[in-house]
Structure formats: C-alpha cells, structure tokens
N, CA, C and O atoms as a printed pandas DataFrame, in Angstrom:
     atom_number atom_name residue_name chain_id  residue_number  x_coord  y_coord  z_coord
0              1         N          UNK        A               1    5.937 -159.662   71.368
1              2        CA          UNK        A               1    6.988 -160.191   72.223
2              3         C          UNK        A               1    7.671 -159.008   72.906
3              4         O          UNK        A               1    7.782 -157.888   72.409
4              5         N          UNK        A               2    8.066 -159.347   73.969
5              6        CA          UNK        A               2    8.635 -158.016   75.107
6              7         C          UNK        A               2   10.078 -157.764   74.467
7              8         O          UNK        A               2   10.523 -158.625   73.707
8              9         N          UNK        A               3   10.674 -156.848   74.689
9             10        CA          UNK        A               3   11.583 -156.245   74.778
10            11         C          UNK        A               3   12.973 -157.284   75.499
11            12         O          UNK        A               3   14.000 -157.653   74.930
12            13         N          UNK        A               4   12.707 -157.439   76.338
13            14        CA          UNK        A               4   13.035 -158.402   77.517
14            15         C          UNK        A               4   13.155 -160.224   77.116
15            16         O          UNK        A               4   14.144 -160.914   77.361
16            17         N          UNK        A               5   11.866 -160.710   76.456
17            18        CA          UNK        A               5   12.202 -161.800   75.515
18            19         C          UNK        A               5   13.613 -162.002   74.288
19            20         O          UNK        A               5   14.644 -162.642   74.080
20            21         N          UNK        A               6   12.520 -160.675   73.602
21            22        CA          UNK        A               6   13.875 -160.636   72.764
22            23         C          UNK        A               6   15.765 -160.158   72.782
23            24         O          UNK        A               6   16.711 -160.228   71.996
24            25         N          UNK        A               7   15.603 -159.843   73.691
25            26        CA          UNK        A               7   17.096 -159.345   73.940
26            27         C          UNK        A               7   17.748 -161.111   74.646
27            28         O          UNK        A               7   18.912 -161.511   74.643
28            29         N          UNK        A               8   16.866 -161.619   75.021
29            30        CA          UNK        A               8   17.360 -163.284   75.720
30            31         C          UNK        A               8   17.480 -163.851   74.077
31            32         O          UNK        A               8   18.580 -163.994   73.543
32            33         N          UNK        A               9   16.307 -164.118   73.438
33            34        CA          UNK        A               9   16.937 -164.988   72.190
34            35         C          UNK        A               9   17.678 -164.526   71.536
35            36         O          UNK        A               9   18.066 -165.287   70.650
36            37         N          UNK        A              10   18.312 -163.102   71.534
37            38        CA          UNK        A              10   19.363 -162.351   71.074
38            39         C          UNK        A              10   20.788 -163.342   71.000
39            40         O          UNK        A              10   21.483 -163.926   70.168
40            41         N          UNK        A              11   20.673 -163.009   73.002
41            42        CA          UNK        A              11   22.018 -163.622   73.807
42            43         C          UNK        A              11   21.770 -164.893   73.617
43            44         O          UNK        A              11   22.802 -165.563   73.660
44            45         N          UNK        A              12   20.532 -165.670   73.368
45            46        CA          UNK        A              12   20.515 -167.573   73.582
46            47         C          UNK        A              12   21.395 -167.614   71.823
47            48         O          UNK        A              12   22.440 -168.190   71.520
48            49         N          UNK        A              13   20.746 -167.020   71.214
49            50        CA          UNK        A              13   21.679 -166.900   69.399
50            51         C          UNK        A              13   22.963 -166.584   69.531
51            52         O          UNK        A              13   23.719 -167.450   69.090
52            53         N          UNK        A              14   23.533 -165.531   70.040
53            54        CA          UNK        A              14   24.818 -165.261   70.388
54            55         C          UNK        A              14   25.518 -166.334   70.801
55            56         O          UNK        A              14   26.560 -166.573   70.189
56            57         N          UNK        A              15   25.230 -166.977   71.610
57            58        CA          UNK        A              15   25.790 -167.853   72.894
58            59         C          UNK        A              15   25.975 -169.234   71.771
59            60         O          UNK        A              15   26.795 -170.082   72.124
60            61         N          UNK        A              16   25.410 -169.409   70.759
61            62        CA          UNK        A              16   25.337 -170.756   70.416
62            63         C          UNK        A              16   25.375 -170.618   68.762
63            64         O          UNK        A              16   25.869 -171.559   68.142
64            65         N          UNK        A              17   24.994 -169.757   68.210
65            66        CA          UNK        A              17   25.102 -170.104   66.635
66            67         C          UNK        A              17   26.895 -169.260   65.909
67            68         O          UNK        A              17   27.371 -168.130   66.012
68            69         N          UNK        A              18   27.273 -170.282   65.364
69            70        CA          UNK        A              18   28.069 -169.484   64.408
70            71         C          UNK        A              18   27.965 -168.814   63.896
71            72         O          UNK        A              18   26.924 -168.748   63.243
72            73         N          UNK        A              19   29.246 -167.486   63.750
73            74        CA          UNK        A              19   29.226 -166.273   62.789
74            75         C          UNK        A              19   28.726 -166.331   61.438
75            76         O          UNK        A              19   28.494 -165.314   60.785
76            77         N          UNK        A              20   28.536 -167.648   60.955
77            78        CA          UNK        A              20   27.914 -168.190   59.562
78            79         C          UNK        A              20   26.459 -168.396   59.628
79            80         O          UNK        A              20   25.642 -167.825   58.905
80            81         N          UNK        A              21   26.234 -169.131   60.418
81            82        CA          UNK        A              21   24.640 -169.552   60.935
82            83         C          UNK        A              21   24.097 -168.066   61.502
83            84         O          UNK        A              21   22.961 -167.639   61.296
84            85         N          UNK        A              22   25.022 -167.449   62.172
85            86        CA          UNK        A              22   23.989 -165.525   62.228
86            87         C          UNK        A              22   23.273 -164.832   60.989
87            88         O          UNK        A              22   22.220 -164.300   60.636
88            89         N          UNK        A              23   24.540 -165.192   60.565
89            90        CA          UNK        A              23   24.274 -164.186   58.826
90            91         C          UNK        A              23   23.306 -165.180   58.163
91            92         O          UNK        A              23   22.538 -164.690   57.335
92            93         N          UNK        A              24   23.216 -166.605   58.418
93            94        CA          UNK        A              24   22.175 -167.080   57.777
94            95         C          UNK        A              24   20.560 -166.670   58.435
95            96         O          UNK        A              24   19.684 -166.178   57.724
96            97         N          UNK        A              25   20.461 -166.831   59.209
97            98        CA          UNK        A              25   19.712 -166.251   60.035
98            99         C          UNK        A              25   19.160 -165.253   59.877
99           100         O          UNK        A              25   17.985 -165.209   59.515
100          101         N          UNK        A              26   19.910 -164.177   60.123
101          102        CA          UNK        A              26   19.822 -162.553   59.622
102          103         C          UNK        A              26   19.264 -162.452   58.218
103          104         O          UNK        A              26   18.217 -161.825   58.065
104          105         N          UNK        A              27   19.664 -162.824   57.526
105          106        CA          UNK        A              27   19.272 -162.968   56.195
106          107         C          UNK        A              27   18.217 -163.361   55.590
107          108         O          UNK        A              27   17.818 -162.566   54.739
108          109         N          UNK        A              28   17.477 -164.517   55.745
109          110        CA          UNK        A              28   16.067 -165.354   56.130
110          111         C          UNK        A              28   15.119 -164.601   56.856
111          112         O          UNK        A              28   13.949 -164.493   56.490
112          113         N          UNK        A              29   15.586 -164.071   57.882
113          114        CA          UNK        A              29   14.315 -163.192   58.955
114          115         C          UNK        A              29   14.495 -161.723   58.310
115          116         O          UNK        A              29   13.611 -160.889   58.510
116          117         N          UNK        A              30   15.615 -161.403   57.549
117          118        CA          UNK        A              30   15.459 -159.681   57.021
118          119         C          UNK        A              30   14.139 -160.198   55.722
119          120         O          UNK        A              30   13.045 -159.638   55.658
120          121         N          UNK        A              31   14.540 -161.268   54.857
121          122        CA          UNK        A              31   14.026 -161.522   53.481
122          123         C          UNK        A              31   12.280 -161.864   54.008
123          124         O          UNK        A              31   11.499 -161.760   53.063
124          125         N          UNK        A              32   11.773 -162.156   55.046
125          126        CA          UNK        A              32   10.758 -163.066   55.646
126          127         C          UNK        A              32   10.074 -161.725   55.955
127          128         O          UNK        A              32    8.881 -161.519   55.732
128          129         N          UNK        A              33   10.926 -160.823   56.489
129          130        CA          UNK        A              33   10.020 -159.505   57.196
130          131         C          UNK        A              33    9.701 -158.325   55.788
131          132         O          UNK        A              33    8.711 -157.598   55.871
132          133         N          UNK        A              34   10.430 -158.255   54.809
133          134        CA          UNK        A              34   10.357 -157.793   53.697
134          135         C          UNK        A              34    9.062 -158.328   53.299
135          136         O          UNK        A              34    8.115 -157.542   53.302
136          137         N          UNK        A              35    8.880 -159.467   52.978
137          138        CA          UNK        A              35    7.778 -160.221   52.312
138          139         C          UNK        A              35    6.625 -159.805   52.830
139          140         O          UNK        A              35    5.766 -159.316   52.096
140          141         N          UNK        A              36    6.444 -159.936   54.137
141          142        CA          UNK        A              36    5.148 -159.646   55.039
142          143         C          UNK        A              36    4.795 -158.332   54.787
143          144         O          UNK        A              36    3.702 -158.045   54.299
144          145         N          UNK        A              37    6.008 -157.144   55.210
145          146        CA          UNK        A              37    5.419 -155.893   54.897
146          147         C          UNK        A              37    5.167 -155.349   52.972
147          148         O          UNK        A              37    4.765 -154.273   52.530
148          149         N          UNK        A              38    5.498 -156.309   52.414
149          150        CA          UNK        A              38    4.997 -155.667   50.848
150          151         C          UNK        A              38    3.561 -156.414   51.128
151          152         O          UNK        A              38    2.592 -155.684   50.917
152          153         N          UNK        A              39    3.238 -157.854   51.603
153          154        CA          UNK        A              39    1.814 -158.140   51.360
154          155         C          UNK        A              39    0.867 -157.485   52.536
155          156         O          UNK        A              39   -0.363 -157.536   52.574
156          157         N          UNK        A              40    1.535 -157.007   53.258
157          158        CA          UNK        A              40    0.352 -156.146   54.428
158          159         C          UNK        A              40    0.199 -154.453   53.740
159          160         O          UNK        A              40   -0.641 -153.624   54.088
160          161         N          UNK        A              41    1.087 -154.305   52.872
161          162        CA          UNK        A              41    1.008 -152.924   52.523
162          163         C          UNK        A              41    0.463 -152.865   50.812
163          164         O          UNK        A              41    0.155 -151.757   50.373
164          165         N          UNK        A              42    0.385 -153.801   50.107
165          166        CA          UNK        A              42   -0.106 -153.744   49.050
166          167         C          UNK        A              42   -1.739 -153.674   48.794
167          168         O          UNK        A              42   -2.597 -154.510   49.075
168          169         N          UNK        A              43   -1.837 -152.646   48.290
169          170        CA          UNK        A              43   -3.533 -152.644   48.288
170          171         C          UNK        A              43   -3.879 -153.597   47.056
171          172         O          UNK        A              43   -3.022 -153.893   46.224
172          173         N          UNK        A              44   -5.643 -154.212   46.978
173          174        CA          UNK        A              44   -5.658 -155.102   46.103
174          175         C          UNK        A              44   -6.178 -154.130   44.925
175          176         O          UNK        A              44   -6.488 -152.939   44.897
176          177         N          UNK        A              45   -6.145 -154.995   44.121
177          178        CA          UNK        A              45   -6.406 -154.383   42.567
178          179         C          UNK        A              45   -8.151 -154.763   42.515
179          180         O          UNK        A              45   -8.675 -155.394   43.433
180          181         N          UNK        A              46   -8.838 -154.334   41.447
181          182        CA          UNK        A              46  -10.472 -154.131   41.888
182          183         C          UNK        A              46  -10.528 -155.496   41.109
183          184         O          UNK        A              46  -11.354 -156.396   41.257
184          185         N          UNK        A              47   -9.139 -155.429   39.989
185          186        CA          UNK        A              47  -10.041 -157.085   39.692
186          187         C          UNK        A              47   -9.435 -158.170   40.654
187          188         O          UNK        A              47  -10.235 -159.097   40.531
188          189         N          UNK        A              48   -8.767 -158.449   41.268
189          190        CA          UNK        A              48   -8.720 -158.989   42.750
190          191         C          UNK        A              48   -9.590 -158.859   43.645
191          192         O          UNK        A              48   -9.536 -159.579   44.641
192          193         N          UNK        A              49  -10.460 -158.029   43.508
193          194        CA          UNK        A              49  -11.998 -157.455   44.562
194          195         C          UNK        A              49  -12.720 -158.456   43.989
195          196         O          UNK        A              49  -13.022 -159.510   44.548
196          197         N          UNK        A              50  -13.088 -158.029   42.514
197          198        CA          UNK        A              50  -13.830 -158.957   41.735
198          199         C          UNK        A              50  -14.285 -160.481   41.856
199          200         O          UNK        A              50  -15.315 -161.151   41.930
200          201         N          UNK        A              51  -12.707 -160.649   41.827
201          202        CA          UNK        A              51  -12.239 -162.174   41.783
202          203         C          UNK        A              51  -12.876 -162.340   43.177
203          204         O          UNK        A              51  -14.015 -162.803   43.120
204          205         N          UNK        A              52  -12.451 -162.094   44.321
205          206        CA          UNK        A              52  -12.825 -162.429   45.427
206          207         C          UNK        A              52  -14.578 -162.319   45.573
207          208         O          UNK        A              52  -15.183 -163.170   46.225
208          209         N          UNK        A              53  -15.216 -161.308   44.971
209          210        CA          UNK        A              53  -16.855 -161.413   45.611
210          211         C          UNK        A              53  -17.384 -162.834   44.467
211          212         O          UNK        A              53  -18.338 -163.570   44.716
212          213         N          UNK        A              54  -16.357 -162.957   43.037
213          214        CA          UNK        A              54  -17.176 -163.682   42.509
214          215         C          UNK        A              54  -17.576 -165.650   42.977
215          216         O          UNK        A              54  -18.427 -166.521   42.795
216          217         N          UNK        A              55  -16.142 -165.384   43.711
217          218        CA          UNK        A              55  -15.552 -166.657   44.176
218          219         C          UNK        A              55  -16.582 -167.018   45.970
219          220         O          UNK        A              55  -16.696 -168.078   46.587
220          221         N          UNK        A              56  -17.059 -165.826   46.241
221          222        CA          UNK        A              56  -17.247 -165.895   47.576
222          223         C          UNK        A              56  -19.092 -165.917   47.156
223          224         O          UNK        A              56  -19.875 -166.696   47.700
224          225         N          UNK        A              57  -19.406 -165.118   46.331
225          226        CA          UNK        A              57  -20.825 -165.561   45.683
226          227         C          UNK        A              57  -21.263 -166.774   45.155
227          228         O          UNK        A              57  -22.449 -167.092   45.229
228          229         N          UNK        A              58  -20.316 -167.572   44.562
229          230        CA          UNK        A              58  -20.460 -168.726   44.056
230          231         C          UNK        A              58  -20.573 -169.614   45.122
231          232         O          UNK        A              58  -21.445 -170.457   44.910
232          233         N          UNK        A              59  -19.955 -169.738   46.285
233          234        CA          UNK        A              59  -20.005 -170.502   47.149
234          235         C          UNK        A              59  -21.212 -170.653   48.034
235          236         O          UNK        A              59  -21.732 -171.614   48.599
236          237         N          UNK        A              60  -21.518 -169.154   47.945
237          238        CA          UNK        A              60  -23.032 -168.900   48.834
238          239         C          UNK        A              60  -24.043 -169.484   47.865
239          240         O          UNK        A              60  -24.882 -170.097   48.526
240          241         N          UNK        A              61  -24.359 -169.556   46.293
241          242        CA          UNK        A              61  -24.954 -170.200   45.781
242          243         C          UNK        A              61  -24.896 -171.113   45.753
243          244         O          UNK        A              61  -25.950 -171.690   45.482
244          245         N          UNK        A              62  -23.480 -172.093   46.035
245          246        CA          UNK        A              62  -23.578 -173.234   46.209
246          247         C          UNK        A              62  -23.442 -174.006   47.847
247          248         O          UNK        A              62  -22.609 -174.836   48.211
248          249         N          UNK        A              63  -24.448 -173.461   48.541
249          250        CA          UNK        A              63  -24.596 -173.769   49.725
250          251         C          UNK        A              63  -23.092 -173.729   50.909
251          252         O          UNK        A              63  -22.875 -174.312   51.971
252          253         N          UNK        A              64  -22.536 -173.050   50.342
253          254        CA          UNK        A              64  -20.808 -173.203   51.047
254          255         C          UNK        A              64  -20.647 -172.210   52.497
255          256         O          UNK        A              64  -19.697 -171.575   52.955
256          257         N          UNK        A              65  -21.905 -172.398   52.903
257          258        CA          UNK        A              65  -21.508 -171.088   54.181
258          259         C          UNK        A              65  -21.809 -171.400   55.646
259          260         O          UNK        A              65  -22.610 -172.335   55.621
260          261         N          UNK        A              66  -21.637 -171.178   56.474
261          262        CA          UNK        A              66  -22.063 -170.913   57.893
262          263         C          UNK        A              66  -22.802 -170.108   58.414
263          264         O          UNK        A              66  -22.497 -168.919   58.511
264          265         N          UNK        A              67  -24.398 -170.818   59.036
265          266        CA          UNK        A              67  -25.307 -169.394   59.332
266          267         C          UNK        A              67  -24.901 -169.260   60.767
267          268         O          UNK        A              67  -24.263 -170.151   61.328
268          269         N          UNK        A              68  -25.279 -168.114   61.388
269          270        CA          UNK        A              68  -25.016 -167.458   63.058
270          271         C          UNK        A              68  -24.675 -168.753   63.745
271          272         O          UNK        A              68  -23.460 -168.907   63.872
272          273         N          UNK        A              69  -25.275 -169.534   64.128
273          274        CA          UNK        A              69  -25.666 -170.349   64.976
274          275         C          UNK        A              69  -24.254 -171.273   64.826
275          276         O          UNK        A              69  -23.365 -171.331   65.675
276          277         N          UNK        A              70  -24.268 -171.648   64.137
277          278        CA          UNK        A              70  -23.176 -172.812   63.151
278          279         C          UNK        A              70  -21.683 -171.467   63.794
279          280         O          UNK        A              70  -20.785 -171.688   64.606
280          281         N          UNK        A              71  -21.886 -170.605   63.278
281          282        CA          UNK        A              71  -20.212 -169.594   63.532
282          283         C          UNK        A              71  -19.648 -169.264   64.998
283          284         O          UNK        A              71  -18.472 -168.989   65.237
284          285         N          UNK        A              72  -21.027 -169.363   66.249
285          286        CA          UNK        A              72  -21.117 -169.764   67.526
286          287         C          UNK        A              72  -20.810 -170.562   68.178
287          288         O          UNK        A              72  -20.210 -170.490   69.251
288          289         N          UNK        A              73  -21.333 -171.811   67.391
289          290        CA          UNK        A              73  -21.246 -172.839   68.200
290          291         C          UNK        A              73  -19.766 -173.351   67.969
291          292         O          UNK        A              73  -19.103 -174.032   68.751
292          293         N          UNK        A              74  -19.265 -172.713   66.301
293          294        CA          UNK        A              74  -17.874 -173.678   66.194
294          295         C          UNK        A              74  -16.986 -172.825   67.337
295          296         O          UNK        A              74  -16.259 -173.470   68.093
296          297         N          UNK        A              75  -17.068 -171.154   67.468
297          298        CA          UNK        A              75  -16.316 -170.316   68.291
298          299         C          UNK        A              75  -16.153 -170.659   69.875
299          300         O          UNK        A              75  -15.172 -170.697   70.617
300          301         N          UNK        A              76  -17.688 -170.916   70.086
301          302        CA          UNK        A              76  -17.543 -172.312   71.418
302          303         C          UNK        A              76  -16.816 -173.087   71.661
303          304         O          UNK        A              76  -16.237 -172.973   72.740
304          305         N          UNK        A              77  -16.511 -174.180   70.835
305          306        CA          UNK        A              77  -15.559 -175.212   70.908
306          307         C          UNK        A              77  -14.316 -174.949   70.610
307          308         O          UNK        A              77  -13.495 -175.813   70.918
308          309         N          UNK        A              78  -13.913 -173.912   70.051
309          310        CA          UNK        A              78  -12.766 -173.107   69.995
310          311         C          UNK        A              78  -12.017 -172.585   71.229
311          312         O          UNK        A              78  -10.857 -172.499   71.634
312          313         N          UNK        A              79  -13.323 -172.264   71.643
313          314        CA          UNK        A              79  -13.128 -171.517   72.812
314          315         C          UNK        A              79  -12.410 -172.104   74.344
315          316         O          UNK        A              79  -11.596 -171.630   75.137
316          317         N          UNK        A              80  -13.323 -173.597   74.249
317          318        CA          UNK        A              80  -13.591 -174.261   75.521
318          319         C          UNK        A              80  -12.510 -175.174   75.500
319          320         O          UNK        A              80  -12.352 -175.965   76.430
C-alpha cells in the first residue's frame, strides 16, 4: 500500500473514530503485526520438517496430489 493510501486511512480514522476506538485499534493492529513477524521469523524445528515430509508422503501414497497438467489447467481458470 502507498504511502499516500495510508496517510488517507490515517485522516479517514482520525476524522471518525474515538480517542477510545484509536487505542483499540492501535492495539489489535500493534498485537496482529507482532504475531505475523514472530511466525515469518521463526525457523521450523527438524521435527516440524519431519512432520511435514511425513504428512506430505503419506498423501502422495495415498493418491492425494496434482500432476503438471491438473496444476495448469487449475492456474488457467484461476487465471481467466
């Protein structure tokens, strides 16, 4: 988001929420942005690796996947 966006929902917040409803606000989006950067910055643990190839192997044994064609064609209709 631009620079320019955000300085408007700044002033559209200013213009309309109470000094109570800011700090609620403020508070929720500080606690929300905390959260994101511990799970974007936490590296996984190997038995979390584990867990994940064993869970993602099992599925391929049990027919659970998408070949080329199938991952195309859905990106197509995604697309279009």
């Amino acid at each position: 988001m631009s620079t320019a966006a955000l300085t408007s929902l700044l002033d559209y917040l200013y213009g309309t929420l109470s000094p109570k409803n800011m700090r609620w606000v403020g508070e929720h989006l500080i606690e929300y942005a905390k959260k994101e950067e511990n799970e974007q910055l936490r590296p996984y643990t190997m038995q979390e690796i584990d867990e994940m190839l064993d869970e993602a192997e099992a599925a391929f044994e049990a027919g659970e996947y998408l070949t080329n064609d199938e991952v195309f064609h859905h990106k197509e209709k995604v697309t279009v």
